[in-house]
C-alpha positions in Angstrom: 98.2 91.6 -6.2 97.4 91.2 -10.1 100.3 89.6 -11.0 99.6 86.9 -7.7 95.9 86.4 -9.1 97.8 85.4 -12.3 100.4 83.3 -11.1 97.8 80.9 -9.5 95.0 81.8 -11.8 94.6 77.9 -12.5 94.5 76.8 -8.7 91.5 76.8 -6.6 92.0 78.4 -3.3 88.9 77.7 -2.3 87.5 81.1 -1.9 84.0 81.3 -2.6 82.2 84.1 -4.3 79.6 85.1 -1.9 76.7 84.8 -4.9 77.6 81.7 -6.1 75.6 79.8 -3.2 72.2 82.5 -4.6 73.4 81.0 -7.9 73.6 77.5 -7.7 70.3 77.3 -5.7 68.8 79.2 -8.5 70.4 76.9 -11.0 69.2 73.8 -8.8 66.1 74.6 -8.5 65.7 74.5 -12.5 67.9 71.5 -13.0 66.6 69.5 -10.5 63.1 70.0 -9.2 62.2 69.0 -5.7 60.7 66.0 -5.2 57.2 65.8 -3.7 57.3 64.7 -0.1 55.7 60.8 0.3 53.9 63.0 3.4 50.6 64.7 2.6 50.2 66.8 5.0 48.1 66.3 8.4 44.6 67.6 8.8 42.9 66.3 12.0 39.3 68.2 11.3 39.1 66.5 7.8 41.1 63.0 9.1 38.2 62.4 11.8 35.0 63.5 9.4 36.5 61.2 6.9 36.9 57.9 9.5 33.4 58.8 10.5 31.7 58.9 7.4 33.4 55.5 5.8 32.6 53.8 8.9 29.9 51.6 9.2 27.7 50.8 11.9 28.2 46.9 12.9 26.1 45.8 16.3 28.2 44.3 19.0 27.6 41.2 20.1 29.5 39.4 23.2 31.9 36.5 21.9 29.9 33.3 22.2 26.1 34.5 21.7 24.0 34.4 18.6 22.9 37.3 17.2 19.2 38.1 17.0 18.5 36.9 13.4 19.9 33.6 14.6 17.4 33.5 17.9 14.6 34.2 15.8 15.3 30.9 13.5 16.1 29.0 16.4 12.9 29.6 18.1 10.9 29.6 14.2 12.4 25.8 13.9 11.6 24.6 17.3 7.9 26.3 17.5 7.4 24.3 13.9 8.7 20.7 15.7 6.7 21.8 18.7 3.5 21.9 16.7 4.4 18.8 14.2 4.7 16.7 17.5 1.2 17.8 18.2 -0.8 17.2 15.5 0.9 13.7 15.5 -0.8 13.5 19.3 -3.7 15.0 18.6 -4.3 13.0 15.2 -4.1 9.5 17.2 -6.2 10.8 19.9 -8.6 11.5 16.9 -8.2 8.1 15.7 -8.7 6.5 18.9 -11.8 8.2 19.5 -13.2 7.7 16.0 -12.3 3.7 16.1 -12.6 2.6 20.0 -12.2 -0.6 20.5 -11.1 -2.0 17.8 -8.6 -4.9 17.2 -6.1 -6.3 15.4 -7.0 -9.9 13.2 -3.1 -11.6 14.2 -1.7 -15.1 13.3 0.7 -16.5 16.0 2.2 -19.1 13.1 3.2 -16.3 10.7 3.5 -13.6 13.1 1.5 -11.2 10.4 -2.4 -9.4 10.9 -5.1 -8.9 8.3 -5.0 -6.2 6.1 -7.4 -5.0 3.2 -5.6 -6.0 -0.1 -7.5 -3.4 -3.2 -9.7 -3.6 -4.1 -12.2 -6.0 -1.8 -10.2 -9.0 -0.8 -7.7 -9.4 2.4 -4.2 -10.2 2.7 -1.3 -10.2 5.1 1.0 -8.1 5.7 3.5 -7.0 9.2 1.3 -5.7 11.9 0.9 -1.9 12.3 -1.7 -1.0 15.4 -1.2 2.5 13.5 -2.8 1.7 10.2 -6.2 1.4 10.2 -6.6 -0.8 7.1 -5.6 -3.6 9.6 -8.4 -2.8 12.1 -11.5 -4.6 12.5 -14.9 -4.7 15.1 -17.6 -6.5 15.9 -20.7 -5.2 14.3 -24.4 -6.7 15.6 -24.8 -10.2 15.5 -21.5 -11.7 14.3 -20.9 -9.4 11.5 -17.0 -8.2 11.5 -16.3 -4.6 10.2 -13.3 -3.6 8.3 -13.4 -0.2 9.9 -11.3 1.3 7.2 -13.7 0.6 4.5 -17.0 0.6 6.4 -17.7 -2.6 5.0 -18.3 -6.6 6.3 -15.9 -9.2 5.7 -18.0 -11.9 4.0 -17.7 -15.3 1.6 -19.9 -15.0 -1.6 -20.4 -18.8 -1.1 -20.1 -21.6 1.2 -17.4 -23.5 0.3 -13.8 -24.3 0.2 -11.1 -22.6 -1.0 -13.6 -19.7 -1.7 -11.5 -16.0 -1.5 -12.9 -13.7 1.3 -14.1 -10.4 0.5 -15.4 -7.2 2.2 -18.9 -6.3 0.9 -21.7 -4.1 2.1 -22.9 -4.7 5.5 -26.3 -7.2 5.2 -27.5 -8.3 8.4 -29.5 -11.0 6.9 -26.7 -12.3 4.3 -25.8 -15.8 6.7 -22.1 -15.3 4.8 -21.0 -12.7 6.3 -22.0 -14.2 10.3 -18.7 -15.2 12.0 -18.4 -17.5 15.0 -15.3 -18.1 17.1 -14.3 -21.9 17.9 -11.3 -23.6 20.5 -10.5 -20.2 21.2 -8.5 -19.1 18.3 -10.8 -20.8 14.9 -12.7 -18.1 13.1 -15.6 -20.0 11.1 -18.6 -19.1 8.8 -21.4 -19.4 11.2 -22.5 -22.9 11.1 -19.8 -24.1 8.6 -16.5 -25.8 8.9 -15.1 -23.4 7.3 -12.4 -21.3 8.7 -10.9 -18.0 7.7 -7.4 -18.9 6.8 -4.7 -17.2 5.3 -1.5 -19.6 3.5 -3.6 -22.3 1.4 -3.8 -19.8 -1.6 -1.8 -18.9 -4.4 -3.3 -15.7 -4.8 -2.0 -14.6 -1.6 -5.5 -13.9 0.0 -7.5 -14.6 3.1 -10.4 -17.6 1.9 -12.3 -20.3 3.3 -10.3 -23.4 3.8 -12.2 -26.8 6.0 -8.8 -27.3 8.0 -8.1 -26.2 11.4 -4.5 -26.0 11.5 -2.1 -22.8 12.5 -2.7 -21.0 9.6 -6.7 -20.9 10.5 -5.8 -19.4 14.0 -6.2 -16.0 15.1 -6.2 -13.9 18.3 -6.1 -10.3 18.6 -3.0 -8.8 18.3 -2.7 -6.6 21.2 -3.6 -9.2 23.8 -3.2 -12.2 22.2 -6.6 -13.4 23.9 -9.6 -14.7 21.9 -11.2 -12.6 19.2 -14.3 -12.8 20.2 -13.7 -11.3 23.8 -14.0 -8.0 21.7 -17.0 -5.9 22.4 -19.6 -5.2 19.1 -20.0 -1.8 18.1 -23.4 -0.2 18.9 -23.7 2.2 16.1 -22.0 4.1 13.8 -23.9 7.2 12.3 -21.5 8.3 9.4 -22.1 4.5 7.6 -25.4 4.1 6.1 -25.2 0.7 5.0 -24.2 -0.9 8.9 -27.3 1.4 9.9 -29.5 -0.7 7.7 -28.0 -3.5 9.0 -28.4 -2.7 12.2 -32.0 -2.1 11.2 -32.6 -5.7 10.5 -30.5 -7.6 13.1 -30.8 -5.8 16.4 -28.9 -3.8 18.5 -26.3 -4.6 20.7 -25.8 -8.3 19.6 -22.8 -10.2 20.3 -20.6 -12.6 18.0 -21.5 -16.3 19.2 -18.3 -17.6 20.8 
């Protein structure tokens, strides 16, 4: 049996020792240390209290509808047009009430209405029922109001080419009495003078002696003859029409 173990001492049979398997593992494991598995391993308990504490809360909403924060501006932004559109009403209805009856000084020919020019004379200017620097009354006895200013459209004299201007009211001041003539002619009371805009290079409202389109003017709402417009009675908050309503009468009309 020796001498067959040494005759094929350099041959491998293939017969194992029954340790070297022990061995080799042993010698593996220190050679070549096991990897760590890619795989951590499963806790469920800790898995679900970790999912639950990183999640947050987040409202559901259906697809389509805005969420609350959006409502609330939504409504914020109409309630704010709501009460704009309003105070636009309710700030004409104020104005109507303050200035009834009031009108409009309009010129056919250049399709334009008085307005006050600063800081007493009158101009032109595109007609605006809305700006009350272009409205005007009857006040006592042929005196015209700039209801704006509080204050009488009047000539300091009696003569041609002389500017118009808006001064205090004076009841007994024959410059600022107004008398309508062939329907559309506004002329210094007992004068042939007309109120005319066009015949000055200032670009102002004056007295001029012709007649023609540019001394017309009806009232711009109904195009009918400015002296169809009723006077104005009173007017507390104006001290200076008071007084000259003091010395003229009450309730006089403009002599057509």
């Amino acid at each position: 049996m020796a001498s067959w173990k040494g005759l094929y001492r350099n041959v491998d049979l293939g017969l194992e020792d029954p340790k070297a398997p022990e061995q080799r593992s042993q010698a593996g494991t220190k050679e070549y240390p096991e990897e760590e598995s890619v795989y951590e391993p499963f806790d469920a308990v800790a898995s679900l209290e970790g999912k639950q504490a990183g999640q947050v809360a987040v409202p559901w909403h259906p697809a389509g509808k805005p969420s609350w924060t959006r409502k609330v501006v939504l409504v914020a932004v109409a309630a704010l047009l709501a009460t704009s559109v309003f105070l636009n009403v309710l700030l004409l209805a104020v104005g109507i009430m303050r200035f009834p009856s009031s009108f409009l000084l309009y010129n056919e020919n250049r399709s334009h209405c008085v307005t006050r020019k600063e800081p007493s004379s009158l101009t032109q200017a595109p007609c605006d029922p809305r700006n009350w620097l272009q409205h005007f009354r009857w006040f006592s006895r042929g005196l015209l109001l700039h209801m704006h200013s509080l204050l009488c459209v009047a000539a300091p004299k009696a003569k041609r080419k002389e500017t118009v201007r808006l001064e205090p009211c004076n009841g007994t001041n024959p410059l600022q009495r107004w008398e309508c003539r062939d329907h559309d002619l506004l002329a210094l009371e007992g004068k042939d003078l007309y109120f005319n805009y066009g015949n000055s290079l200032d670009r102002v409202v004056m007295l001029f002696d012709g007649n023609g389109p540019w001394s017309r003017w009806v009232t711009y709402s109904t195009r009918q003859n400015i002296c169809s417009n009723p006077p104005l009675v009173s007017l507390p908050s104006a001290p200076p029409v008071q007084r000259a309503l003091s010395t003229t009468g009450h309730g006089g009309h403009p002599v057509a």
